[in-house]
C-alpha positions as CSV (number, residue, x, y, z in Angstrom):
1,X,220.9,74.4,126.3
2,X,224.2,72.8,124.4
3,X,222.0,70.5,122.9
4,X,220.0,73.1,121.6
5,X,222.4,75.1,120.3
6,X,224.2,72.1,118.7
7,X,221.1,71.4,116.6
8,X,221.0,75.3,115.8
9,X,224.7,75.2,114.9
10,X,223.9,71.7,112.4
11,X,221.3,73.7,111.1
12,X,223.6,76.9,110.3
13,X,226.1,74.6,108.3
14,X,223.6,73.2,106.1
15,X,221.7,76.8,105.3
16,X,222.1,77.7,101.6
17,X,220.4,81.2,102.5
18,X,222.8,84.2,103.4
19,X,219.9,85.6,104.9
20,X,218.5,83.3,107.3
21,X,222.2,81.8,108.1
22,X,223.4,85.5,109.6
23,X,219.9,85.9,111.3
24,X,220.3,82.5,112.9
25,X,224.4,82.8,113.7
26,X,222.9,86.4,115.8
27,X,220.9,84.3,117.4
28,X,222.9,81.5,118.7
29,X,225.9,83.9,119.5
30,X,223.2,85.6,121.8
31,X,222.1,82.5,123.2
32,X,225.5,80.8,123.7
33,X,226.2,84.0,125.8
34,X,223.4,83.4,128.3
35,X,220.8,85.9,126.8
36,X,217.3,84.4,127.7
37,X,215.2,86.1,125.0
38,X,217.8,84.6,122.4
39,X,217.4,80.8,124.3
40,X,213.3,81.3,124.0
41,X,213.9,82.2,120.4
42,X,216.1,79.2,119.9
43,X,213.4,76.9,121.1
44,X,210.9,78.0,119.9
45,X,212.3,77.7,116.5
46,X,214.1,74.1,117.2
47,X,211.7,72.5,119.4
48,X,209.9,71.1,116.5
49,X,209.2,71.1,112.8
50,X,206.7,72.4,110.9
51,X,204.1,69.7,110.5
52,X,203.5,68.4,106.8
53,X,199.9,67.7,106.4
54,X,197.1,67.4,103.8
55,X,197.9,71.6,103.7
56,X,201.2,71.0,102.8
57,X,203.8,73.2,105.1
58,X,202.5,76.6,105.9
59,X,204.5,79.3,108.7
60,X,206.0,82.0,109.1
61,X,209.6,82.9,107.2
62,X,212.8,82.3,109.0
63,X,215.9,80.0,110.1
64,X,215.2,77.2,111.9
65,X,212.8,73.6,111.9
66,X,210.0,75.0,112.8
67,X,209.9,77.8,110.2
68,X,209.7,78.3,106.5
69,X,213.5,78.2,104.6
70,X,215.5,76.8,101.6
71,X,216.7,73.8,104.5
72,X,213.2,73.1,105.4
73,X,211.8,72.9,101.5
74,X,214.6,71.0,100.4
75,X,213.6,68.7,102.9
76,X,210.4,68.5,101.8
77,X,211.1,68.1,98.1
78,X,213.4,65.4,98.7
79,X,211.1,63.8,100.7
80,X,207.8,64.2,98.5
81,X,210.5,62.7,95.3
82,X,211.3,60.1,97.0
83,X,207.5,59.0,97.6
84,X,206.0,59.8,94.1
85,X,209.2,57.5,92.8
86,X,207.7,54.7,95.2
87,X,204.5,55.6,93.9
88,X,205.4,55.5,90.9
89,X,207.0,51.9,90.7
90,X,209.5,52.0,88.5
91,X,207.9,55.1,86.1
92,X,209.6,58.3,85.9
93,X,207.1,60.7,87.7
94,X,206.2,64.1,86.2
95,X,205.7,66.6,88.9
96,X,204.9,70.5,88.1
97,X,206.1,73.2,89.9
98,X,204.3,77.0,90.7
99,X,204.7,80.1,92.5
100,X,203.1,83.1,93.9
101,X,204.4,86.7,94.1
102,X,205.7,86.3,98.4
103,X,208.9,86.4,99.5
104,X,211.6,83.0,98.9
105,X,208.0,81.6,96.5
106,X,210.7,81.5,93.3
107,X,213.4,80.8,94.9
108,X,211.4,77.7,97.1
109,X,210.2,76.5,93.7
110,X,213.5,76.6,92.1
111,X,214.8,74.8,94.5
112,X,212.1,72.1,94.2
113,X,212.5,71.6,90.4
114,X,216.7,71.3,90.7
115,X,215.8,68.7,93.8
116,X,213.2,67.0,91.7
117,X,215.3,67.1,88.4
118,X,218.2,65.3,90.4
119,X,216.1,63.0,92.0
120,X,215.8,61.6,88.7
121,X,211.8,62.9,87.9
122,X,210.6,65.2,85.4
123,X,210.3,68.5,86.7
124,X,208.2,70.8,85.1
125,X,208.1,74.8,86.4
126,X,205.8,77.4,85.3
127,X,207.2,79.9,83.3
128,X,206.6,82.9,86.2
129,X,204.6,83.8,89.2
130,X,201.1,82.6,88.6
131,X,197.8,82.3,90.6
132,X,197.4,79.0,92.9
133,X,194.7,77.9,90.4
134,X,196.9,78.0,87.4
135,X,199.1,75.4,88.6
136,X,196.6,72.9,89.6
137,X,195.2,73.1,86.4
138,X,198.6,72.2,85.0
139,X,198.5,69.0,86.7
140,X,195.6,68.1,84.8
141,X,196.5,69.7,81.4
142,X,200.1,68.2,81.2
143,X,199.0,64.8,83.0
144,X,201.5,65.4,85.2
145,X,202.3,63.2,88.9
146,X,202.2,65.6,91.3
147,X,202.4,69.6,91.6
148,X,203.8,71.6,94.1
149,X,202.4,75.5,94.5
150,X,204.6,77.4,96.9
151,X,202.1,79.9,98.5
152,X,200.7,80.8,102.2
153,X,197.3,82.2,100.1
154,X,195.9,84.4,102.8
155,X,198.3,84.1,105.4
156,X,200.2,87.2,106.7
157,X,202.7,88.7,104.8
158,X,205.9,86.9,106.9
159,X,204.3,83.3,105.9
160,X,205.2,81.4,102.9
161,X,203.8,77.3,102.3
162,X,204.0,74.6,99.9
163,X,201.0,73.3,98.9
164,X,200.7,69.2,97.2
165,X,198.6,67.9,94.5
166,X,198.5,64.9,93.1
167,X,197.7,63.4,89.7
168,X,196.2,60.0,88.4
169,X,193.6,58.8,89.9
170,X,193.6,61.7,92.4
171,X,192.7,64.1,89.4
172,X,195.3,67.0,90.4
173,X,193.4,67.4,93.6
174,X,195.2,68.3,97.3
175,X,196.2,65.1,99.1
176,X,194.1,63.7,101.8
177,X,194.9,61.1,105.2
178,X,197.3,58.6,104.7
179,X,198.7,60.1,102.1
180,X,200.3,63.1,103.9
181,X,201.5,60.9,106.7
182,X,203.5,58.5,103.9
183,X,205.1,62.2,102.7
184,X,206.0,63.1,106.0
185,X,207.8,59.8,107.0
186,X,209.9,60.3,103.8
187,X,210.8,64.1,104.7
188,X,211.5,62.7,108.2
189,X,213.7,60.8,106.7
190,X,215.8,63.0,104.5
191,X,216.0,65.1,107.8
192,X,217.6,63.0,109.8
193,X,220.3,61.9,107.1
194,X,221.3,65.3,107.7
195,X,222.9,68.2,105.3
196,X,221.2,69.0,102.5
197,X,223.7,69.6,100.8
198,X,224.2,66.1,99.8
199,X,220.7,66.0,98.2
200,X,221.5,65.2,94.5
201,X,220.6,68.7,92.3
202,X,220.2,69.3,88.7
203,X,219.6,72.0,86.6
204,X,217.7,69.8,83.8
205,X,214.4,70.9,84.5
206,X,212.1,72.1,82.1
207,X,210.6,75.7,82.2
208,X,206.5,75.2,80.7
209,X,205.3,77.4,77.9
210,X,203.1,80.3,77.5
211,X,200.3,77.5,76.3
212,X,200.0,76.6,79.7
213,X,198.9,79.4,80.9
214,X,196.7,80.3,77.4
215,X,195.2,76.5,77.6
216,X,194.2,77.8,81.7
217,X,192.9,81.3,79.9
218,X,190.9,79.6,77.4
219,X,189.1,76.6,79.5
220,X,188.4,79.8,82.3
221,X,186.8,82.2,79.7
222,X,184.6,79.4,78.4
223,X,183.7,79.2,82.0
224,X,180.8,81.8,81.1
225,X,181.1,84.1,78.2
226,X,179.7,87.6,78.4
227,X,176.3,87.9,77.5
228,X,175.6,91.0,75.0
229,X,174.8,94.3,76.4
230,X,176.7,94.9,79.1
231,X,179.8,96.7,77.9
232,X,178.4,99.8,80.5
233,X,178.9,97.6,83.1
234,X,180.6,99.7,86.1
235,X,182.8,97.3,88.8
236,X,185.8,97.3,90.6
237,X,188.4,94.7,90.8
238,X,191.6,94.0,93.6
239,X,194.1,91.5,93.4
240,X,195.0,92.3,97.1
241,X,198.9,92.8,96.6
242,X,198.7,89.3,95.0
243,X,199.0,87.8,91.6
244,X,195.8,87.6,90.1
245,X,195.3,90.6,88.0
246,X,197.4,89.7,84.9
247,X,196.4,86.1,84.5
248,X,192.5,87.4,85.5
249,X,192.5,90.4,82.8
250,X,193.4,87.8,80.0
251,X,190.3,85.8,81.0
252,X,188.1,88.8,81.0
253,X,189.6,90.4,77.8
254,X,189.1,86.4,75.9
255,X,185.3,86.2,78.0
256,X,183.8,90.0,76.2
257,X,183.6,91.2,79.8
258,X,184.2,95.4,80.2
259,X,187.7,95.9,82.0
260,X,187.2,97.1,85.8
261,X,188.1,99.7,87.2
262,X,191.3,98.3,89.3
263,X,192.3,99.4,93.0
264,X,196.2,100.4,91.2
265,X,197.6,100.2,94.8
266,X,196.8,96.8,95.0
267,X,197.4,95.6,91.4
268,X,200.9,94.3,91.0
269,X,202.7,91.5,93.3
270,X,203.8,93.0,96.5
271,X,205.3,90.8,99.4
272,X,205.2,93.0,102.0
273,X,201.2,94.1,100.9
274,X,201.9,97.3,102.2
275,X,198.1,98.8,101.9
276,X,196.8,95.7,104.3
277,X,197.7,94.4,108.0
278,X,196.5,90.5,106.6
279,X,195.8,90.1,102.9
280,X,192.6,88.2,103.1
281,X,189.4,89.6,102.0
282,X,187.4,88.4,104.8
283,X,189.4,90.3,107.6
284,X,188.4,94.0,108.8
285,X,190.2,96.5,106.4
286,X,191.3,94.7,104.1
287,X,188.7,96.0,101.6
288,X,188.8,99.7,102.4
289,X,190.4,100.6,98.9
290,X,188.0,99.0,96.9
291,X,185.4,100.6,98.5
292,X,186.7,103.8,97.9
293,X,186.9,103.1,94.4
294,X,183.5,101.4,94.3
295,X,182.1,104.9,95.8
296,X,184.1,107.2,93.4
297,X,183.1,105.4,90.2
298,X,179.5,104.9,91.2
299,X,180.1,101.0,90.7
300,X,177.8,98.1,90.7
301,X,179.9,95.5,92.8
302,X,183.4,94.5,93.4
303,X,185.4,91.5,92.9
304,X,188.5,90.7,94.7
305,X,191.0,87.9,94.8
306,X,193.2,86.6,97.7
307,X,197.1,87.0,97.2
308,X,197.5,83.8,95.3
309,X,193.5,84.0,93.7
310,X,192.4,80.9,94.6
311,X,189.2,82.4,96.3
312,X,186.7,85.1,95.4
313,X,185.2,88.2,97.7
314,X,182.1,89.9,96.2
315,X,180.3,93.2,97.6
316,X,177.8,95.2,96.7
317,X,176.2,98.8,97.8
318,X,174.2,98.9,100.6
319,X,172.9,102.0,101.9
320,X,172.1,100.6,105.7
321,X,175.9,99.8,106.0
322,X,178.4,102.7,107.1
323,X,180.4,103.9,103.8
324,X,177.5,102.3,101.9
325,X,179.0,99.0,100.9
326,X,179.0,95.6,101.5
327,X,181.1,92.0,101.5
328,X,179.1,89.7,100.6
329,X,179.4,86.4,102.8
330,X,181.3,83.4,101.2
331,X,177.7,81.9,102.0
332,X,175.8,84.1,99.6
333,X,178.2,84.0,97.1
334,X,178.2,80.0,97.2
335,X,174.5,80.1,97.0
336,X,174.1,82.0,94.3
337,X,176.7,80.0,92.1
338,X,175.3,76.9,93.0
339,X,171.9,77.6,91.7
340,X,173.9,78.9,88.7
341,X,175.2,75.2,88.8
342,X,172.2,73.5,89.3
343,X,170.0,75.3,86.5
344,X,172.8,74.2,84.4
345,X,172.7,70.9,85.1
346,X,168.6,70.8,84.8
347,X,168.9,72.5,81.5
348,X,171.6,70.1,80.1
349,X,169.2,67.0,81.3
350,X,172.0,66.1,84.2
351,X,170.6,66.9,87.2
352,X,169.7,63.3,88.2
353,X,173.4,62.4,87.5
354,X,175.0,65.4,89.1
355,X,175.6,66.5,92.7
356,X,176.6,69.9,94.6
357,X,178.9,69.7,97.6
358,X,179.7,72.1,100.2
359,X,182.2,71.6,104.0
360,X,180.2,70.7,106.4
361,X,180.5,74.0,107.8
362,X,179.1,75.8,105.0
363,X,175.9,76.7,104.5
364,X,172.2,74.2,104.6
365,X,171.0,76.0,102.0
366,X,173.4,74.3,99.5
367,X,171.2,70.9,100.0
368,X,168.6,72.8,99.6
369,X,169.1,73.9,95.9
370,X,170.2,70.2,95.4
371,X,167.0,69.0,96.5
372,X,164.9,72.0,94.1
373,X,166.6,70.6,91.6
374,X,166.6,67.2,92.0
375,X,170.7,66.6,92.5
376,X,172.4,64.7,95.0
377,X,174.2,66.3,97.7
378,X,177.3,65.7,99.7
379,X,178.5,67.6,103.0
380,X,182.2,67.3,103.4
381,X,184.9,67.8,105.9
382,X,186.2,71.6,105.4
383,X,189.4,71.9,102.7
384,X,188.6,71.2,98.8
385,X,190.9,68.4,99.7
386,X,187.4,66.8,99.9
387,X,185.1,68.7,98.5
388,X,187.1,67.9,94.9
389,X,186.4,64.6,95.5
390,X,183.0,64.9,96.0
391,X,181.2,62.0,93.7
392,X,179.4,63.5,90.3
393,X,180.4,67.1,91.9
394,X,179.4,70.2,89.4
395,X,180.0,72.7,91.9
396,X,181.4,72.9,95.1
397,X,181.8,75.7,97.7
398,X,183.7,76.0,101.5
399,X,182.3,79.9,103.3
400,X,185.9,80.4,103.8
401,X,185.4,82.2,99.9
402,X,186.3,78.9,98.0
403,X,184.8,78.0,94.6
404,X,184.8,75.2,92.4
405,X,182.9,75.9,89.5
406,X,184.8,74.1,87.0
407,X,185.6,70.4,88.0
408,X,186.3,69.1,84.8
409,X,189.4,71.2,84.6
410,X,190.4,72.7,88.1
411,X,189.8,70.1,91.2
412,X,190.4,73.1,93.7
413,X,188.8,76.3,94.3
414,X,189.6,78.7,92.1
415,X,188.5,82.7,92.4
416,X,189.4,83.6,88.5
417,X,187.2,80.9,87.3
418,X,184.5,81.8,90.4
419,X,185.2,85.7,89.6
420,X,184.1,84.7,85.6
421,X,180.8,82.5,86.8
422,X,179.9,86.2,89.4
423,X,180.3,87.9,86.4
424,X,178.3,86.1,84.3
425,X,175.5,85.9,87.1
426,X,175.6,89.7,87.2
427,X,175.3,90.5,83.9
428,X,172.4,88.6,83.3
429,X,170.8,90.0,86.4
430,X,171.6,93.8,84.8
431,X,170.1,92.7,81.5
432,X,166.7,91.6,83.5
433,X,166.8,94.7,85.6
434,X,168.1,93.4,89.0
435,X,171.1,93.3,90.6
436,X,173.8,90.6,92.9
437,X,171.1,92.1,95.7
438,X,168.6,91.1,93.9
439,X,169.1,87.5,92.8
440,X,169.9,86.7,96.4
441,X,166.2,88.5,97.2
442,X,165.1,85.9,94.6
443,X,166.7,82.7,95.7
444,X,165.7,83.4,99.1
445,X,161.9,83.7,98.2
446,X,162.9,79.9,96.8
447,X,164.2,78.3,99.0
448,X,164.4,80.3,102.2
449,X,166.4,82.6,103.8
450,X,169.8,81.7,105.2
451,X,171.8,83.2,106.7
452,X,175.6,82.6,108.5
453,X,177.8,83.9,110.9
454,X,180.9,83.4,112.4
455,X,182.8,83.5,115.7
456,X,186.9,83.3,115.4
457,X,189.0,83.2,118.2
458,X,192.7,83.7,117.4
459,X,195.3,82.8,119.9
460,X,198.8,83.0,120.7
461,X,198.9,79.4,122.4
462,X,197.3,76.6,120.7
463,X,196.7,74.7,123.9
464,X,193.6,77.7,124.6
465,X,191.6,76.1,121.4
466,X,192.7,72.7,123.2
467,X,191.1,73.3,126.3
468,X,188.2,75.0,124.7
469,X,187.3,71.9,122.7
470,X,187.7,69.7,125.7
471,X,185.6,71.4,127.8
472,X,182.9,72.0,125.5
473,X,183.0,68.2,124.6
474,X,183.2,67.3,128.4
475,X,180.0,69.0,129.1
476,X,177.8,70.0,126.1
477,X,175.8,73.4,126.1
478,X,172.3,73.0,126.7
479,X,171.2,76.1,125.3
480,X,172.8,79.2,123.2
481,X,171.4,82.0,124.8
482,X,167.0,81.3,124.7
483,X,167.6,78.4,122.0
484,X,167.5,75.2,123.3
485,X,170.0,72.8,121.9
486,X,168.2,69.6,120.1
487,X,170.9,67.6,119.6
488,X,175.4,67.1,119.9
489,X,177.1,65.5,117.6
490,X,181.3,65.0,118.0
491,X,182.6,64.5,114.5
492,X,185.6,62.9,115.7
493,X,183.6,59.8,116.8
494,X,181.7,59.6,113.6
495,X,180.2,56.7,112.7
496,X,182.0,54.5,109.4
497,X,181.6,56.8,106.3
498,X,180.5,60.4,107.8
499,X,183.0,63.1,107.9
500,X,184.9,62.4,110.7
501,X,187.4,65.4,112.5
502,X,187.7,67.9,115.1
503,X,184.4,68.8,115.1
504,X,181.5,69.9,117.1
505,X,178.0,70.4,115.7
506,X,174.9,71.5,117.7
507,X,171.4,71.5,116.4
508,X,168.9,73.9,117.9
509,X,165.6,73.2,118.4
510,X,164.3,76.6,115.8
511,X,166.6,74.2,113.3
512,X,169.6,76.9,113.4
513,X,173.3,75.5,113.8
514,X,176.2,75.6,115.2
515,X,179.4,74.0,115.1
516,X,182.8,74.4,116.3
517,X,186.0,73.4,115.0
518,X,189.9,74.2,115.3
519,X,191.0,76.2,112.3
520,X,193.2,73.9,109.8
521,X,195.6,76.7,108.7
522,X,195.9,79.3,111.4
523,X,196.2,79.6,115.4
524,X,191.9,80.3,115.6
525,X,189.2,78.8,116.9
526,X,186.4,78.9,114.8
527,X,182.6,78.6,114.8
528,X,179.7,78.7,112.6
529,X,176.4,79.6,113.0
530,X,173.4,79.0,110.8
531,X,170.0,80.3,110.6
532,X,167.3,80.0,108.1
533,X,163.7,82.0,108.3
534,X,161.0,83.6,106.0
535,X,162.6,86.7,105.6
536,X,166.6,87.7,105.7
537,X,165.8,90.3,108.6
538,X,164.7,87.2,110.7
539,X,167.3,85.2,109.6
540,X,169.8,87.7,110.5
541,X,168.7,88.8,113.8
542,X,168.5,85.0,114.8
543,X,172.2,85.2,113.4
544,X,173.2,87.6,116.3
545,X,171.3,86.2,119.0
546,X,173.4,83.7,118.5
547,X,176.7,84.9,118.1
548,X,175.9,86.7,121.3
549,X,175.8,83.7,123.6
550,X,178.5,81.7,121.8
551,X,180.9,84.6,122.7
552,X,179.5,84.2,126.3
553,X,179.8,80.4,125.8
554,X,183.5,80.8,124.7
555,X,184.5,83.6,127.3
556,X,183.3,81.0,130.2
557,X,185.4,77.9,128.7
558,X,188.2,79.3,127.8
């Protein structure tokens, strides 16, 4: 206990927050008096640090090593300075700095640029609080080092991160393995020299100008310019409490496209996103407002953005569904833009020079469209991370509602740029007479129909998704439900130049799939399913059968 509480008290001294220091000093007086809740807290919050990886830093707000605060980001900053100067060898590294609309983002990024600034780089910070995508494209546009975006996306309101690009010959894409680990061994470092304090600071940063953010405008507008005649268009658009709208109403106001009908609840910045439990357009609920507004405005589809908008959600009506709408699946919607991509690439002559790339977990019917069209195509370990990098990539997709639609400026998904490319899709569709509904009817008569599913298991202790994985690759199943498995595969023992991870994937004898994998930014388990037949009612209800027996599966390992 007394070394706990010493490393608590070390931490206290150092804390530049009022905030977090008389939350923590509550906590150790409790604890120093023998409470046993406050001594759990204690450890739980000193036991270890929040691990810096190819996501950057992501957890939940608070005092303490293993949460996200000013000590733990100056630590970080100092740290990542220290490697881009080594990088750097003997150049003065540029690195950009952005941030969302959740609690601490500004004054995190601040931070970075006066820790940055005194570590003797050039530290650039955008003007205000801007989408995710914005900022990655800065690193590109400015030719910038490195960039830093201070954002937990999707994550629940009480979470803040700090995500890393880099420049060069990375291209402003996320960082991959070894490159995190050299990061983290220099924030080790400036950790254990101790107070922060001593960190050299400078206010001689630079603030970037509006023609950032018009360059970002201009290159996502061009993206796919509306097509005449479809000013009447009727759809509904939610930033979900986050900071897409006013960046994304530029783009459509510079692209001809007919201003939505907004969900106003969830239109401006809001860190406690007070109309959703988790502000991610994939979970239960979180769409229930721009439903409502879809119904009352009899309107052709919605488009919403995560908090920071670096992914895209996309529903349409659907009678069969209770309260007659419909998400679509990140699968669908990756689909359909990458036959938008590959069209593209046939009718500029580059198809035989060009490639699509997906995660590994997303869906077959990605290489399918490649092969149509006579692309290459590369499956990837999940995270852009990898899908940016991707060899002669012209789109690239992740289910998890990631988009890359523009490579040659953004090398990360990006939902305003993916939001202008859905637009463009449907308004061509409405001109012919058809609908979002209706070009997936199309492409499946193509190619087949696909279709996806997915199991997630969250947990409170991460040692349930441990034990899951090692029984499962202790004893693979033999069957899920009535289908037969064909063949196991263990990613992590990948052979030399396959994606190789914490991965799982079965093959079933009907050709559907399956694979498991631990989530990369959240306490979940998570599994995929995929299913391809002559029509989508098939390929749904194979869909189910399956999901059935891998919740059976998981129930009996767990």
């Amino acid at each position: 206990m007394n070394e706990l509480l010493a490393q608590a008290r070390a931490w206290l001294r150092q804390d530049p927050d009022a905030f977090t220091r008389d939350e923590l000093a509550g906590i150790i007086t409790r604890a120093a008096g023998g409470d046993a809740a406050a001594l759990a807290d204690l450890d739980d919050r000193f036991r270890t640090r929040l691990a810096f990886g190819t996501a950057g830093l992501r957890g939940a707000l608070g005092p303490g090593s293993n949460r996200m605060n000013r000590v733990l980001v100056a630590q970080a900053a100092a740290g990542f300075a220290a490697f881009l100067r080594e990088r750097a060898a003997g150049e003065r590294p540029t690195v950009v700095v952005g941030y969302d609309g959740r609690r601490n983002s500004q004054r995190f990024a601040q931070d970075s640029a006066e820790l940055f600034a005194g570590a003797g780089l050039r530290a650039i910070l955008l003007p205000r609080l801007l989408p995710t995508p914005v900022l990655a494209f800065a690193v590109r546009h400015l030719g910038a080092d490195a960039g830093v975006m201070v954002t937990a996306s999707h994550n629940p309101p009480d979470d803040n991160g700090y995500k890393v690009y880099l420049g060069g010959a990375d291209g402003g894409a996320q960082i991959v393995s070894p490159t995190d680990a050299e990061i983290a061994a220099h924030i080790a470092r400036v950790a254990d020299a101790g107070d922060i304090s001593a960190l050299p600071r400078s206010d001689a940063y630079e603030t970037a100008g509006e023609d950032v953010v018009e360059a970002y405008i201009a290159a996502t507008a061009a993206v796919s310019p509306a097509p005449f005649g479809v000013q009447e268009m009727r759809w509904v658009y939610t930033a979900m409490h986050g900071v897409g709208w006013e960046t994304f109403s530029r783009v459509l106001k510079s692209a001809g496209y007919p201003a939505p009908r907004v969900v106003d609840e969830q239109r401006d910045p809001d860190a406690t996103f007070r109309t959703v439990s988790f502000p991610n357009p994939e979970e239960p609920g979180a769409m229930d407002l721009a439903f409502a507004r879809a119904r009352d405005v009899d309107a052709e589809f919605i488009i919403a953005n995560d908090p920071d908008a670096d992914r895209l959600a996309v529903a349409v009506p659907d009678a069969a569904v209770e309260g007659g709408w419909r998400r679509l699946t990140g699968n669908q919607v990756g689909l359909l833009l990458g036959l938008r991509a590959a069209q593209a690439a046939v009718q500029a002559g580059t198809a035989g020079s060009s490639s699509l790339a997906c995660s590994l977990v997303s869906s077959p019917g990605l290489g399918a469209i490649a092969a149509a069209h006579g692309m290459a195509f590369h499956e990837t370990l999940t995270g852009f991370k990898w899908i940016s990098r991707a060899p002669d990539m012209v789109f690239g997709y992740e289910e998890a509602l990631g988009y890359l639609v523009n490579p040659g400026t953004v090398r990360d998904k990006d939902g305003i740029s993916a939001a202008i490319a859905m637009l463009g899709l449907a308004a061509d569709a409405r001109v012919r007479g058809t609908t979002i509904s209706g070009l997936l009817d199309e492409l499946g008569d193509r190619i087949g129909h696909f279709a996806s599913g997915q199991v997630s298991i969250r947990v409170d202790d991460l040692a349930v998704i441990a034990k899951v994985m090692a029984s499962l690759r202790a004893q693979h199943p033999a069957s899920f439900g009535a289908r037969s498995v064909a063949a196991g595969e263990d990613l992590a023992a990948a052979a030399a130049g396959a994606p190789a991870g914490d991965v799982l994937r079965y093959r079933l004898a009907d050709g559907s799939r399956v694979i498991v994998r631990p989530s990369g930014t959240e306490p979940k388990l998570k599994v995929y399913i995929d299913a391809r037949a002559d029509s989508p009612t098939e390929a749904a209800a194979a869909v189910t059968e399956i999901e059935l027996a891998v919740r059976e599966l998981l129930a009996e390992r767990r």
